[in-house]
VMD Tcl script that draws the C-alpha trace (Angstrom):
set ca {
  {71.96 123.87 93.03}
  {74.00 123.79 95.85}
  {75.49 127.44 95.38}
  {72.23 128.50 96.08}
  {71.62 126.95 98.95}
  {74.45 128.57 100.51}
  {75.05 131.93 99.92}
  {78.56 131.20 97.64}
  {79.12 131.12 94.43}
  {79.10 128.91 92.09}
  {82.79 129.46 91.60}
  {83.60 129.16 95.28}
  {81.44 125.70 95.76}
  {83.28 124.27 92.50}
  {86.54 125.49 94.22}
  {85.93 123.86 97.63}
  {83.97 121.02 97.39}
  {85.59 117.31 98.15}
  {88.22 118.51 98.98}
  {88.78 118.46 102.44}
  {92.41 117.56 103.34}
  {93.82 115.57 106.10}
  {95.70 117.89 107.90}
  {95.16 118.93 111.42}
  {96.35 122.14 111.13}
  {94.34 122.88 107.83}
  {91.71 121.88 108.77}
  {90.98 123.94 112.06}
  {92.25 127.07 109.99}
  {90.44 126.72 107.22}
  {87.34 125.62 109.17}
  {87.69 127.41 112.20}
  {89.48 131.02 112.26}
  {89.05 132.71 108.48}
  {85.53 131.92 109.25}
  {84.54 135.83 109.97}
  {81.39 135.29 111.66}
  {82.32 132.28 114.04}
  {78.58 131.47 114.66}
  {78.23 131.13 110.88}
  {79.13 127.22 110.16}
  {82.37 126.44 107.99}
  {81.89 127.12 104.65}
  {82.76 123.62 103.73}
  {80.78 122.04 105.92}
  {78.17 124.38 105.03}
  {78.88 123.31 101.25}
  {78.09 119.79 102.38}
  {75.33 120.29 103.95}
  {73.44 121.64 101.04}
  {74.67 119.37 98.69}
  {73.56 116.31 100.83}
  {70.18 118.12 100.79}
  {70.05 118.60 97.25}
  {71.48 114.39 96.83}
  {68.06 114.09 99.25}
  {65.94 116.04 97.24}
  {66.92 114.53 93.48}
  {66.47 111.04 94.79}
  {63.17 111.62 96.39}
  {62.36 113.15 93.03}
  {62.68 109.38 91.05}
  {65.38 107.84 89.30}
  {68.82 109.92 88.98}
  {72.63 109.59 88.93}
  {74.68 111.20 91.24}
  {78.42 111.07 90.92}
  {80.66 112.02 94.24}
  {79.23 113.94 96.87}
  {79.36 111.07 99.37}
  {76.27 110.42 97.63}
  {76.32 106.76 98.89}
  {76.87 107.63 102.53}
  {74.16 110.54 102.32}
  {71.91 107.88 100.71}
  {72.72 105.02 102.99}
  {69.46 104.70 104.58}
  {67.09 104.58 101.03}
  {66.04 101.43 100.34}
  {65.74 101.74 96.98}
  {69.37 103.15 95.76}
  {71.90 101.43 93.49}
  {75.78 102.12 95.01}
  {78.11 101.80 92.65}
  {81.98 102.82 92.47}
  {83.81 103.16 89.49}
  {87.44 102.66 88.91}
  {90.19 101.88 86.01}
  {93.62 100.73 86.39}
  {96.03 103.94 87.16}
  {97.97 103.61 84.19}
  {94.75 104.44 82.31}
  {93.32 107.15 84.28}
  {97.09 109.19 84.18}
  {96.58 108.51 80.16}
  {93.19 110.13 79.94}
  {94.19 113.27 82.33}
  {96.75 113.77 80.33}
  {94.95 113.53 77.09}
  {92.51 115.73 78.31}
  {94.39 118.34 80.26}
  {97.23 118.00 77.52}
  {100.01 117.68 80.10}
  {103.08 114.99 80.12}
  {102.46 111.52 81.92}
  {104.46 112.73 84.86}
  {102.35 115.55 85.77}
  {99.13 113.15 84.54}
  {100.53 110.66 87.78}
  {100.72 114.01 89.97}
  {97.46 115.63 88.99}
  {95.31 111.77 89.35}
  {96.71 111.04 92.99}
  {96.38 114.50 94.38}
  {92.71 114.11 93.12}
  {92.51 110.83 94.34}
  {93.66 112.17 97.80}
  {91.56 114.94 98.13}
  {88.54 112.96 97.07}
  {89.51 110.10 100.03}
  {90.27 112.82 102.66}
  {87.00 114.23 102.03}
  {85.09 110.94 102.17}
  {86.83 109.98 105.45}
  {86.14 113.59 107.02}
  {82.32 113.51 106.32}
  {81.69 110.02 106.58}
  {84.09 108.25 108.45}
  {84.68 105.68 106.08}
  {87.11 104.42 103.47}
  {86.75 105.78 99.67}
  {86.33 103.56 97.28}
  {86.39 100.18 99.60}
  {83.51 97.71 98.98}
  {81.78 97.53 102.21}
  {81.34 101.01 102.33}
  {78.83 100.73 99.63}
  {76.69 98.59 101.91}
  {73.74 100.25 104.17}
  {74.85 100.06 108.29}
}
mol new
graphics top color blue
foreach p $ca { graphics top sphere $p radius 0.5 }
foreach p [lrange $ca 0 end-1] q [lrange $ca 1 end] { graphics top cylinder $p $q radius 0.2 }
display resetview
């Protein structure tokens, strides 16, 4: 839905959503000068953008689940929205990446906090807030 909203693929949205890093440096590059058109707003946040419109749109529709997105931050103003955060213990989240990916423990560990980082950078760059912390799942 998102993809076309934007212009990109659906390859390149899959490719370059959450996962905004922390770096400085990155981030004005990647945002900034291999944008061609520098009138044209950063593909990322442009990604965001329409996928916080399309969070909008399904929850004005009725009932839904969304999972990620910043879905709880884009939503943080409906009163009628249930914020939930799921998490396991680490041990058990490197198990099932490495079950499903069929890759050794080690690289599991690798693979599940990279995510994890890239998912928490992202939060904190759109919404100025902690991932995964309680009180970020309660309306301002």
């Amino acid at each position: 839905m998102t993809a076309g909203t934007t212009g990109y693929t659906p390859e390149f949205v899959k490719k370059n959503e959450e996962i905004m890093t922390n770096s400085l440096l990155y981030d004005l590059v990647n945002q900034m000068y291999l944008n061609t058109d520098r009138q044209d707003e950063a593909p990322k946040d442009k990604i965001f953008e329409a996928e916080c419109q399309v969070v909008r749109n399904l929850a004005k529709k009725g009932n839904c689940v969304i999972v990620g997105r910043c879905a709880d931050y884009v939503l943080r103003n409906s009163g009628n929205c249930l914020k939930v955060f799921f998490s396991a213990p680490l041990v058990s989240r490197i198990r099932r990446v490495a079950q499903r990916q069929n890759i050794s423990e080690g690289e599991a560990k690798a693979t599940v906090q990279k995510n994890e980082k890239l998912r928490a950078d992202n939060y904190r760059y759109y919404t100025r807030r902690m991932w995964g912390q309680p009180e970020t799942l309660i309306s301002a």
